[in-house]
C-alpha positions in Angstrom: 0.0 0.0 0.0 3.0 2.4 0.7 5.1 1.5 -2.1 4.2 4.6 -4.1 6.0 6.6 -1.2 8.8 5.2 -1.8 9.4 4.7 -5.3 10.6 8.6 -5.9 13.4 7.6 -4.2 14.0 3.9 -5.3 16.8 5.3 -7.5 18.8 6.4 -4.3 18.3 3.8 -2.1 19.3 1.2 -4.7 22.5 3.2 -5.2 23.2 2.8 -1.5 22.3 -1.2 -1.9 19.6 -0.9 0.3 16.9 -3.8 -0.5 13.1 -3.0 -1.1 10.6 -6.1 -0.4 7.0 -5.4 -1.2 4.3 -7.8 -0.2 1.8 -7.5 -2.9 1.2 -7.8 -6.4 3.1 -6.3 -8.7 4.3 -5.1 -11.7 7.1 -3.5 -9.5 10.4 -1.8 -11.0 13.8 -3.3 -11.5 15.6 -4.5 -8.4 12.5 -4.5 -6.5 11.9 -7.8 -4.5 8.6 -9.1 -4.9 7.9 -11.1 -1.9 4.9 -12.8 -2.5 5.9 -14.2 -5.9 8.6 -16.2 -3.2 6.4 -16.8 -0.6 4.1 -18.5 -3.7 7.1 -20.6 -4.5 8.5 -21.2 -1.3 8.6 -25.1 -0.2 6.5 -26.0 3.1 9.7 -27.7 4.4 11.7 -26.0 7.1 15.4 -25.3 6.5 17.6 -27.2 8.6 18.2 -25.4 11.4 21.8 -24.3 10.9 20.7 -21.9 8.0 18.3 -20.2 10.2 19.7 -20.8 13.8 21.8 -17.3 14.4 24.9 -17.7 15.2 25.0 -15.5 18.2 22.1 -14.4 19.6 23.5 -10.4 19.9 23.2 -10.5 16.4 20.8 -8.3 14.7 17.6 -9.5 14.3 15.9 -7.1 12.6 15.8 -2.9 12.6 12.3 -1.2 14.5 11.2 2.6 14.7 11.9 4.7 17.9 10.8 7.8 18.6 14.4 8.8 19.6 14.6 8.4 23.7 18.4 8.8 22.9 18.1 11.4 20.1 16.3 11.6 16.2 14.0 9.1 15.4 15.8 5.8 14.3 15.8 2.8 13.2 16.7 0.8 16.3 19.2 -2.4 16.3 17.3 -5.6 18.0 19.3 -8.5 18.6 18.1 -12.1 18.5 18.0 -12.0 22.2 15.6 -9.6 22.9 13.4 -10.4 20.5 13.2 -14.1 22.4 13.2 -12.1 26.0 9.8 -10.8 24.3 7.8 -13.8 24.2 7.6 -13.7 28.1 6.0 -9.8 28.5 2.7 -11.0 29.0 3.6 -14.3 31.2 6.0 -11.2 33.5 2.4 -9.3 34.1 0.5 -11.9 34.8 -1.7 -13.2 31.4 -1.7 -16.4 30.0 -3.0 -18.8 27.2 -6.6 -18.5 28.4 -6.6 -13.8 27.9 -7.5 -12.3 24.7 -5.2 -9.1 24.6 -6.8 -6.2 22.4 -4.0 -4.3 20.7 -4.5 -1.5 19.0 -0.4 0.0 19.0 1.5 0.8 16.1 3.1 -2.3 14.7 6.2 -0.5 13.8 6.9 0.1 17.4 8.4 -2.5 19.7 5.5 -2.4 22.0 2.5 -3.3 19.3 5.1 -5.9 17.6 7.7 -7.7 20.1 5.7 -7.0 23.1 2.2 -7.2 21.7 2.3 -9.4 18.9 5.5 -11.4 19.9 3.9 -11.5 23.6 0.8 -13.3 22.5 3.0 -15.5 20.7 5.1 -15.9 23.9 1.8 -17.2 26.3 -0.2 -19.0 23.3 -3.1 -16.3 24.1 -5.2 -14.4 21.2 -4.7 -11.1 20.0 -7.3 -9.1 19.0 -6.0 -6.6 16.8 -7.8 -3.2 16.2 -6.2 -1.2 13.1 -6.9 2.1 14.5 -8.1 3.0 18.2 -11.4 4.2 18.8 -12.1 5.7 22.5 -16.2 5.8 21.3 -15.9 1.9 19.9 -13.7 0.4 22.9 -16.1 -1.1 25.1 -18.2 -2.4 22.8 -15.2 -4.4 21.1 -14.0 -5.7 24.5 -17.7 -6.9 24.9 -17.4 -8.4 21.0 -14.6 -9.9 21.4 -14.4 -11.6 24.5 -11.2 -9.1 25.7 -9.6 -9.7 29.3 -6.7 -7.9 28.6 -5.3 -4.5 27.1 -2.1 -3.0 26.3 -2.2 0.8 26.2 0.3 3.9 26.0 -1.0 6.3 28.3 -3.0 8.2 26.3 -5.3 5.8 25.5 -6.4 5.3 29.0 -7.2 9.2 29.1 -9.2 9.4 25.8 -11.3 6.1 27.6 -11.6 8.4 30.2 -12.6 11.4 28.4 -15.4 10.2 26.9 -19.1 11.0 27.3 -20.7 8.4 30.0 -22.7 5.8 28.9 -24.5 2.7 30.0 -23.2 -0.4 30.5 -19.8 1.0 30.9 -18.8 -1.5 33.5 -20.1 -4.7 31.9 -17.1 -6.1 30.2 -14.6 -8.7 31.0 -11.1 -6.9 30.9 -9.1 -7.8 34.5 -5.7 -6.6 33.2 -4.2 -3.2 31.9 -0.8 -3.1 30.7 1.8 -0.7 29.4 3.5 3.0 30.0 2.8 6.7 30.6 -0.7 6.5 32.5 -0.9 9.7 34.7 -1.7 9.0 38.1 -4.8 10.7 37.8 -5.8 9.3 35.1 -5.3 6.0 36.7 -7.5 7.0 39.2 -10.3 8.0 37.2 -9.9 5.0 34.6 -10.5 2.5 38.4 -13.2 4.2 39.5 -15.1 4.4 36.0 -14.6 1.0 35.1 -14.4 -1.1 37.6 -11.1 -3.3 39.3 -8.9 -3.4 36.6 -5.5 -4.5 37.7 -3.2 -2.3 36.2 0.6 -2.7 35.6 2.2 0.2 34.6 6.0 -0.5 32.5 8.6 1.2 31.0 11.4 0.3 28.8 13.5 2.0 25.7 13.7 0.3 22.6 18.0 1.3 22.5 18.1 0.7 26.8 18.8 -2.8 28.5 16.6 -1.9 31.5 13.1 -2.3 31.9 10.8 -1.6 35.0 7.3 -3.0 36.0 5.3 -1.3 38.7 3.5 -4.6 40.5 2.4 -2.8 43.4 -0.3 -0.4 41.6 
C-alpha cells in the first residue's frame, strides 16, 4: 500500500544497496523484490536449522522505529535475544493462554510488535488486533470480542476516560491493563469508572537494557 512513497526515491536507495521487499502484487520496478511471488514458490519444508539458527544471539535480528529516547528518530538495532526475551512480556504481568489481549499499538513500534504481537505469541493467548483505536468503539469491542486484557500507551487510557458516559460501561470482561505513561490521575479516574482493573504500569526503551514494572499499583 506504501510502495508509491517510496518509489521517488528507489533510485537512491538502490544506489546505497539498500533492498526494497513489497508484499503485494506487482508489476514492481527493477531491483524491487517481490515477496509474495517467493512466498508463492517457497517449499513448506523447514530449513535445517543451521541456515536459520543465528549464530550469536547479539546478532541483529531485525531494525524497528523509535521515537528517539536517545536522540532523532531511528531505526533501532534488536538483537536475536531480545526479541526471544519478548515472548515472556505478558507471562511477567500476569496473562496467559486462556486472555484475549486487544492491541491496538502501532506495529512499527516494539511495544505493538515484540511485546504485543511477539507477547501473544510468547503465552499462546489471542490477540485481538484493532487497526486504529477508537475511544467511542472500545467497550463495545471488549464486549465483542471476548477481551480480558489490554495493552495501552498512556493516552489511551485518558481518551477512555474522556469520553461521554454511557450505559453499560462496566459490563465487560477486561481484568488486566498493561503498558507506559498512565498519569496517576488518570489512573484513578480509569479504576473508579470502570471497575477493578489491575493495572501494571512498564517502562522500557527500545535502544536501553533496562526495563521496569510497577507490581504494586
Amino acid at each position: 500500500d506504501l510502495f508509491a512513497v517510496v518509489e521517488p526515491i528507489l533510485p537512491g536507495l538502490q544506489e546505497d544497496d539498500i533492498a526494497v521487499w513489497v508484499l503485494g502484487s506487482g508489476p514492481y520496478p527493477p531491483g524491487v523484490v517481490a515477496l509474495q511471488e517467493l512466498l508463492d514458490a517457497a517449499s513448506e519444508e523447514l530449513e535445517p536449522e543451521d541456515v536459520w539458527q543465528p549464530e550469536d544471539m547479539n546478532d541483529t535480528c531485525l531494525y524497528i522505529f523509535t521515537s528517539g529516547t536517545t536522540g532523532l528518530p531511528k531505526a533501532a538495532r534488536i538483537s536475536h535475544l531480545k526479541s526471544i526475551m519478548c515472548l515472556s512480556f505478558y507471562e511477567l504481568v500476569g496473562a496467559s493462554s486462556r486472555d484475549v489481549v486487544y492491541l491496538a499499538l502501532p506495529l512499527y513500534h516494539m511495544a505493538g510488535s515484540l511485546l504485543g504481537i511477539v507477547g501473544c505469541i510468547g503465552i499462546g493467548a489471542t490477540c485481538v488486533l484493532k487497526e486504529k483505536f477508537s475511544a467511542s468503539q472500545f467497550w463495545d469491542d471488549c464486549r465483542a470480542e471476548g477481551v480480558t486484557v489490554f495493552q495501552y500507551i498512556g493516552e489511551l487510557c485518558r481518551y477512555l476516560v474522556n469520553q461521554p458516559q454511557r450505559p453499560g460501561e462496566r459490563e465487560h470482561g477486561l481484568r488486566l491493563a498493561v503498558g507506559s505513561g498512565l498519569r496517576p490521575d488518570v489512573w484513578r479516574s480509569f479504576l473508579q469508572r470502570f471497575g477493578a482493573i489491575r493495572i501494571v504500569e512498564t517502562y522500557g526503551m527500545t535502544e536501553g537494557n533496562v526495563t521496569l514494572f510497577n507490581y504494586t499499583g
